[in-house]
N, CA and C atoms as an extended XYZ file, in Angstrom:
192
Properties=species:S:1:pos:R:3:atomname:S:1:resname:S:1:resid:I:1 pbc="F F F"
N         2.560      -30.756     -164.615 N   UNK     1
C         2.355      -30.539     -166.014 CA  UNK     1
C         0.851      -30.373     -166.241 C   UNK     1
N         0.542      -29.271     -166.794 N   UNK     2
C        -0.929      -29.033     -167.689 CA  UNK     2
C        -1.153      -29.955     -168.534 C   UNK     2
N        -2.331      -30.743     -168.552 N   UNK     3
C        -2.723      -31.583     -169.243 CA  UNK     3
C        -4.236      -31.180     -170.282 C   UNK     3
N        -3.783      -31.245     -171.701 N   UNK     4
C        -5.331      -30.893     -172.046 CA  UNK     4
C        -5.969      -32.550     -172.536 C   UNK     4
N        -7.321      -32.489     -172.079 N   UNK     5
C        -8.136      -33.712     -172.124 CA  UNK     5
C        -8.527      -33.681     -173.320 C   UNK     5
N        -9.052      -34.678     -174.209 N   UNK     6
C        -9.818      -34.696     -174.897 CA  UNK     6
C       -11.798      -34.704     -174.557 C   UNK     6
N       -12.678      -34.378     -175.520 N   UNK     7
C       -13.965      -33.768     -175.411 CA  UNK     7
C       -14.601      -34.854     -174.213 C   UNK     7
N       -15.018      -35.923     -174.488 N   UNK     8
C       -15.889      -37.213     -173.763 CA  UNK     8
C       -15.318      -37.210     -172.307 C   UNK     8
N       -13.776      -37.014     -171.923 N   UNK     9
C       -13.853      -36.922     -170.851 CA  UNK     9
C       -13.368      -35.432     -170.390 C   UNK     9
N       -13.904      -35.061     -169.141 N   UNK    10
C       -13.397      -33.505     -168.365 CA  UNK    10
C       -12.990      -33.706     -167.851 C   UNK    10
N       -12.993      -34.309     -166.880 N   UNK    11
C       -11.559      -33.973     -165.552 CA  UNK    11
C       -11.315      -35.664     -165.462 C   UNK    11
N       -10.168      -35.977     -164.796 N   UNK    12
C        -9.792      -37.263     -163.980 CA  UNK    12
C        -8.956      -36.949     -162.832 C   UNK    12
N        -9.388      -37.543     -161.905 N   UNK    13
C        -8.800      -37.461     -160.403 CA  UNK    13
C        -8.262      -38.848     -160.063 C   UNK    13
N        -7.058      -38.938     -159.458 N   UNK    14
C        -6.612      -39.817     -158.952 CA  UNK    14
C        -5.514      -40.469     -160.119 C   UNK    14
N        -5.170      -41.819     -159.643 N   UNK    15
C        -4.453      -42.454     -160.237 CA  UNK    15
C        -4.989      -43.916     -160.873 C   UNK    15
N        -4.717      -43.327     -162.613 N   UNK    16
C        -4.988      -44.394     -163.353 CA  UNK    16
C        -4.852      -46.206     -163.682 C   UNK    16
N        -2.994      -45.791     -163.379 N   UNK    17
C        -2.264      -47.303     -163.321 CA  UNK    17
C        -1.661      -46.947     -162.452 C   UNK    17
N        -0.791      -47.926     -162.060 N   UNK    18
C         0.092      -47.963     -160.944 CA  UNK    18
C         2.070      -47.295     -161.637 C   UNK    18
N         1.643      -46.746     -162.660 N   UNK    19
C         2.423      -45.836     -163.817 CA  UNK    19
C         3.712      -44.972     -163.054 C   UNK    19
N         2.943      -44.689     -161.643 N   UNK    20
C         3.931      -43.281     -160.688 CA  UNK    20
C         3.412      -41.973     -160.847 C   UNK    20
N         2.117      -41.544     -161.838 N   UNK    21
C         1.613      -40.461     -162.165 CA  UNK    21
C        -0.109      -40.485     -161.727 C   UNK    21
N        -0.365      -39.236     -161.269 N   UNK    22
C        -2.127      -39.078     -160.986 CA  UNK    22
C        -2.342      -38.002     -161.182 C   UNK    22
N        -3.814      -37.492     -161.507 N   UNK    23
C        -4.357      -36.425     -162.162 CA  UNK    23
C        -5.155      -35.950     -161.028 C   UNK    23
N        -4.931      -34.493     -161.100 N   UNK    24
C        -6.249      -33.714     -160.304 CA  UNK    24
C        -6.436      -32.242     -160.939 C   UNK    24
N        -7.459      -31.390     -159.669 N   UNK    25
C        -7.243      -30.481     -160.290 CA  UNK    25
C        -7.078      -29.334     -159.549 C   UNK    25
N        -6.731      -28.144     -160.205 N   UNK    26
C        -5.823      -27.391     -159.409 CA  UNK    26
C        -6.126      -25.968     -160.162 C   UNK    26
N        -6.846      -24.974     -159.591 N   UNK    27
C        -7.570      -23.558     -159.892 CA  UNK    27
C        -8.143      -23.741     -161.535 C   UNK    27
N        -8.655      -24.719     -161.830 N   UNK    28
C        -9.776      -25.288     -162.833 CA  UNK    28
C        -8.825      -25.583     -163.697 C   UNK    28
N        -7.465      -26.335     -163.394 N   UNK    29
C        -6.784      -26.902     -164.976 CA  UNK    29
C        -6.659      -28.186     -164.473 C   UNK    29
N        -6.356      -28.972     -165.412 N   UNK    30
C        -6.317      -30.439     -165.368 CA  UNK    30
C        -4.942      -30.389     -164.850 C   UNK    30
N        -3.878      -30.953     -164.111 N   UNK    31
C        -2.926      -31.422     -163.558 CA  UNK    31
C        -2.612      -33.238     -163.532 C   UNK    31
N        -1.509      -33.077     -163.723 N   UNK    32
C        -0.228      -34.664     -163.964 CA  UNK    32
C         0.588      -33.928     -163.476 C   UNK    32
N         0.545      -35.267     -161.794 N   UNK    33
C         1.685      -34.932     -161.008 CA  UNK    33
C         2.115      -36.379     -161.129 C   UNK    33
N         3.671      -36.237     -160.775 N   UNK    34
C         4.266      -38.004     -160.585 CA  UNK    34
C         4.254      -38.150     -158.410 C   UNK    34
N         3.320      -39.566     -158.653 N   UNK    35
C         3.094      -39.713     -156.939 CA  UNK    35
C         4.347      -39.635     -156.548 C   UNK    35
N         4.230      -39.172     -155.038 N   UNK    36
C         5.702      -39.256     -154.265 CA  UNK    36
C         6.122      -40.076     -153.902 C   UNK    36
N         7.483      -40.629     -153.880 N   UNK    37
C         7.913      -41.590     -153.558 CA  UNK    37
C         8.235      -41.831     -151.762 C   UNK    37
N         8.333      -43.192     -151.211 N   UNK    38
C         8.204      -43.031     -149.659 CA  UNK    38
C         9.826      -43.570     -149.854 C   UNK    38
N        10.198      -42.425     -148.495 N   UNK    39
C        11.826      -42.063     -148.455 CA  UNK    39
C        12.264      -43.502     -147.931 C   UNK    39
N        13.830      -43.876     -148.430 N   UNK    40
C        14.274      -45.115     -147.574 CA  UNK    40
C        14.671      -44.342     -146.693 C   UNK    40
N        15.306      -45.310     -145.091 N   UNK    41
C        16.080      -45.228     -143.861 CA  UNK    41
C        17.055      -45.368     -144.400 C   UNK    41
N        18.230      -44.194     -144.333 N   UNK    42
C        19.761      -44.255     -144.106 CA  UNK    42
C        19.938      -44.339     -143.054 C   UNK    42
N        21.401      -43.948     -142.901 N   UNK    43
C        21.861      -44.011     -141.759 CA  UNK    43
C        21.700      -42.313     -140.607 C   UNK    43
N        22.269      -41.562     -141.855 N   UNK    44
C        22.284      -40.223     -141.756 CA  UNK    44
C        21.360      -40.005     -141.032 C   UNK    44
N        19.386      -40.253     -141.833 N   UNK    45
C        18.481      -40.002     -141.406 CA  UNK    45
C        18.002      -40.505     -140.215 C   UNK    45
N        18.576      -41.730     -139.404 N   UNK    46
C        18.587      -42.330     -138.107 CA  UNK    46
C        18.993      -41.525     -137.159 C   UNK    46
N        20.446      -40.969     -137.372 N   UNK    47
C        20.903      -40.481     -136.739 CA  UNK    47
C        20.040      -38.809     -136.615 C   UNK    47
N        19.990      -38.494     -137.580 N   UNK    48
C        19.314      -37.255     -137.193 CA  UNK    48
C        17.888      -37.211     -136.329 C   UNK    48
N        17.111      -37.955     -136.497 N   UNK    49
C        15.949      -38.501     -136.340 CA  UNK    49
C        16.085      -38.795     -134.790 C   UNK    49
N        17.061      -39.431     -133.789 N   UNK    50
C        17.356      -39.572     -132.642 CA  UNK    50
C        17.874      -38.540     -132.168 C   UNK    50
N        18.767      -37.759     -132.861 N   UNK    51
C        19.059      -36.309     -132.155 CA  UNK    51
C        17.873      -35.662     -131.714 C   UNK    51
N        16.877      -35.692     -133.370 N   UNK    52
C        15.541      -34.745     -132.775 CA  UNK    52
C        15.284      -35.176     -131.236 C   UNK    52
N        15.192      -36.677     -130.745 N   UNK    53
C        14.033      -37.340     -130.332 CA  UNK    53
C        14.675      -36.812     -129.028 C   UNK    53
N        16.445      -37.103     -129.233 N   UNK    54
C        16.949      -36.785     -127.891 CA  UNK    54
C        16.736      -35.158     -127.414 C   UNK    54
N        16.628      -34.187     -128.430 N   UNK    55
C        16.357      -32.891     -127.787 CA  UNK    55
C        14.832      -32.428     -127.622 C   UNK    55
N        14.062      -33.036     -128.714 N   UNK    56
C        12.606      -32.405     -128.339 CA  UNK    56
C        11.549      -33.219     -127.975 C   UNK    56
N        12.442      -34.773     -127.590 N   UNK    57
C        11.388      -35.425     -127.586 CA  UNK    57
C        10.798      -35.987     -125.919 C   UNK    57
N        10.816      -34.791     -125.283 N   UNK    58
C        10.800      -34.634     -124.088 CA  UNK    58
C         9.745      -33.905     -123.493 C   UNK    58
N         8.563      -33.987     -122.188 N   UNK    59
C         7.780      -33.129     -122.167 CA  UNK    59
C         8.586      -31.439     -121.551 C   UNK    59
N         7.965      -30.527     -121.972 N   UNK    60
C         8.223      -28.991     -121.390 CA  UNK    60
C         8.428      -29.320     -120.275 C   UNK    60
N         7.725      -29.814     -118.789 N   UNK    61
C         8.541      -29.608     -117.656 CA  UNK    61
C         9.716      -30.125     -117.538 C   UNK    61
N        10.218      -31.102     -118.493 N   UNK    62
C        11.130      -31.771     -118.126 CA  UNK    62
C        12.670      -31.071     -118.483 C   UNK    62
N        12.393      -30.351     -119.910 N   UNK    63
C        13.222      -30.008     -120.340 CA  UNK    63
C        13.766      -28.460     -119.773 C   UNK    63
N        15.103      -28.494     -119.455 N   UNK    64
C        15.470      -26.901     -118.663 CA  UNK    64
C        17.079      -27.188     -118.926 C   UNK    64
């Protein structure tokens, strides 16, 4: 979201409160992004996550 500032202040970077939202800037407009959230562990994502490990997580000579 475009944010317009008021006069005293011009830009703000970073994050104000601990709210879920921080300001930067982005081809000279003020920007409000909401921070990203850090993903939980399912199960799903375990499992996929060990498939990777079991197919690529191997050096090149090893793998044939």
């Amino acid at each position: 979201m475009k944010a317009e500032l008021i006069i005293p202040i011009e830009t703000l970077r970073g994050a104000l409160k601990r709210d879920g939202y921080y300001f930067r800037i982005y081809k000279g407009q003020q920007i409000v992004q909401r921070c990203p959230k850090k993903w939980t562990d399912t199960p799903a994502r375990k499992a996929a996550r060990e498939k990777f490990i079991a197919t690529y997580g191997q050096k090149k000579a090893n793998r044939a």
